[in-house]
C-alpha positions in Angstrom: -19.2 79.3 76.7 -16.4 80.3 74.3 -15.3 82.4 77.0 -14.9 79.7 79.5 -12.8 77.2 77.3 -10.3 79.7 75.9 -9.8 80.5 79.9 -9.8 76.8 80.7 -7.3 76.3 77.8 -4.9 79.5 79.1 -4.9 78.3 82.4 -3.7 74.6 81.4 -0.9 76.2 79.3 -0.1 78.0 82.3 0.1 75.3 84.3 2.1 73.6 81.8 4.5 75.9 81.2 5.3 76.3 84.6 6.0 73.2 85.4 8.7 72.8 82.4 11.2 71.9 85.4 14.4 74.1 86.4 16.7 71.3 85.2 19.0 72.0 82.9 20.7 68.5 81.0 24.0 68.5 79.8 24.1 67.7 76.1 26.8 65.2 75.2 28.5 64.5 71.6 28.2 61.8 70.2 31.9 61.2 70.2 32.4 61.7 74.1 32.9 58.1 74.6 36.0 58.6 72.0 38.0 60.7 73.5 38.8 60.1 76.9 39.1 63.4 77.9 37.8 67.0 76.7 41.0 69.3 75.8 41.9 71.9 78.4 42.3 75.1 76.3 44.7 77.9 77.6 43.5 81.4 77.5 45.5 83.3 75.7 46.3 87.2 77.3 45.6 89.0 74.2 42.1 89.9 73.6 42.6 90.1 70.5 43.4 86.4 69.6 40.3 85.4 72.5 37.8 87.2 69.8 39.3 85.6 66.8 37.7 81.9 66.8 40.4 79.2 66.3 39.5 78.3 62.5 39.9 81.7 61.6 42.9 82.8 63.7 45.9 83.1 61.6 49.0 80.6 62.8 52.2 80.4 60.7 54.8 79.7 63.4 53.8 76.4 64.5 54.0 73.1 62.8 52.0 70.8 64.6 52.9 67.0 65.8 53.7 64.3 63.2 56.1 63.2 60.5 55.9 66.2 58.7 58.5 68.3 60.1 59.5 70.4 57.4 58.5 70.2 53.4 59.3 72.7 50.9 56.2 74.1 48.6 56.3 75.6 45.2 55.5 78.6 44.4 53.8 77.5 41.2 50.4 75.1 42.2 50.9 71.0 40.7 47.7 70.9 38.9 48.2 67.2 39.2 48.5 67.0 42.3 45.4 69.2 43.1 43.5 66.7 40.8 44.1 63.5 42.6 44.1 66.1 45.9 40.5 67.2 45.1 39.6 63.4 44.4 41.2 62.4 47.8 38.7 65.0 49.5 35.4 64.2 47.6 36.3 60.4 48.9 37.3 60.8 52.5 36.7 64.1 53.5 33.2 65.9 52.4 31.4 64.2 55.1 33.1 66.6 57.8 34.1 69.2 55.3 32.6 71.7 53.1 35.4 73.8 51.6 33.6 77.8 51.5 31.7 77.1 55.0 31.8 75.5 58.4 30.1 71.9 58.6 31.0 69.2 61.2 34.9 70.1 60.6 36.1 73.7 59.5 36.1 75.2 56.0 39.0 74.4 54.4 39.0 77.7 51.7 42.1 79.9 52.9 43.7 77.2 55.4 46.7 77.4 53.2 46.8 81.4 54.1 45.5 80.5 57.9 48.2 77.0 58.9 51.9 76.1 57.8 51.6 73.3 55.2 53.5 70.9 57.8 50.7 71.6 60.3 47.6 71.3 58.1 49.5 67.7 57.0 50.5 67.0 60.1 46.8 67.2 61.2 45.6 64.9 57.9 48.8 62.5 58.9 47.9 62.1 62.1 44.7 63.9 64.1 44.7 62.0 67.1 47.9 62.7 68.4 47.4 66.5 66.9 44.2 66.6 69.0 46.2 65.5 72.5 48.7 67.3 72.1 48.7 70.9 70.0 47.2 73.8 71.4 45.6 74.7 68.3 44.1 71.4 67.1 42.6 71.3 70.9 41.0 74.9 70.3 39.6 74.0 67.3 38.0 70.3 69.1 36.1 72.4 71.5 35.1 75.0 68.9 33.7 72.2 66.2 31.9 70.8 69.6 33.9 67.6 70.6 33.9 66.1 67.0 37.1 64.8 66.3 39.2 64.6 63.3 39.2 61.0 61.8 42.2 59.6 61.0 41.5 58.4 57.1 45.0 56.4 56.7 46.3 58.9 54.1 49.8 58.5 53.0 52.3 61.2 52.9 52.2 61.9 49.0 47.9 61.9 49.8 48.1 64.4 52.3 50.5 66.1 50.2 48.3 66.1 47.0 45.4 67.0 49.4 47.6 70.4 50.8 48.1 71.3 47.1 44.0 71.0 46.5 43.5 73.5 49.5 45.9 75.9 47.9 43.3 76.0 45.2 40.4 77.3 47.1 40.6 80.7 48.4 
């Protein structure tokens, strides 16, 4: 009798299994209705950078898309500015960010080494145009799976106080 339900029981699981259905369903974010259109990302010809995810790839040239078009930083870190800069991010920024280890956004520890201060503002300043239109921001969009940047409203002297922060963690 045992013998005959544990068969019964294999053969229903069989059945079950096999008729899981060949469909695959697209997932969708739950930000696709916000932006209009997924980025197009250009390949890049070196292999090199195309192994080297966006977050981690090293970009010192550009400066991104805002009012930040050039600032001059210290070589000396503004502890009071990373005060009011680490304040800034527990308020507006730890529900996308963790600072040692990807979460909904990138870590933030070594962006300073990683982005040009004017791009990594530029990007606090003003993500949705950053997200349209700079190669990089668009990279990292489809690597953090479609979830924008919010724009938080952050003043210059914020985003500035929140660069000086960043310096700090390594």
């Amino acid at each position: 009798m045992n013998k005959i339900i544990k068969t019964g029981f294999l053969i229903a699981c069989g059945f079950l299994i096999s008729c899981g259905g060949g469909e695959k369903k697209e997932k969708k974010s739950v930000y696709d209705n916000q932006v209009a259109e997924k980025p197009k990302v250009e390949k890049t010809t070196e292999k090199k950078e195309e192994m080297v995810p966006p977050s981690k790839r090293v970009d010192l040239s550009t400066k991104g898309v805002g009012p930040i078009k050039s600032i001059e930083i210290a070589e000396a870190i503004d502890q009071k500015l990373v005060t009011e800069g680490e304040a800034i991010f527990k308020q507006n920024c730890t529900a996308c960010h963790k600072t040692d280890k990807k979460f909904i956004g990138p870590a933030l520890a070594g962006v300073t080494k990683r982005r040009t201060p004017e791009w990594v503002m530029n990007m606090i300043l003003n993500p949705q145009e950053m997200l349209m239109k700079d190669p990089l921001a668009k990279e990292l969009l489809v690597e953090h799976n479609g979830s924008p940047m919010a724009n938080q409203s952050l003043t210059e002297d914020q985003a500035r106080a929140l660069y000086e922060y960043f310096r700090t963690l390594m």
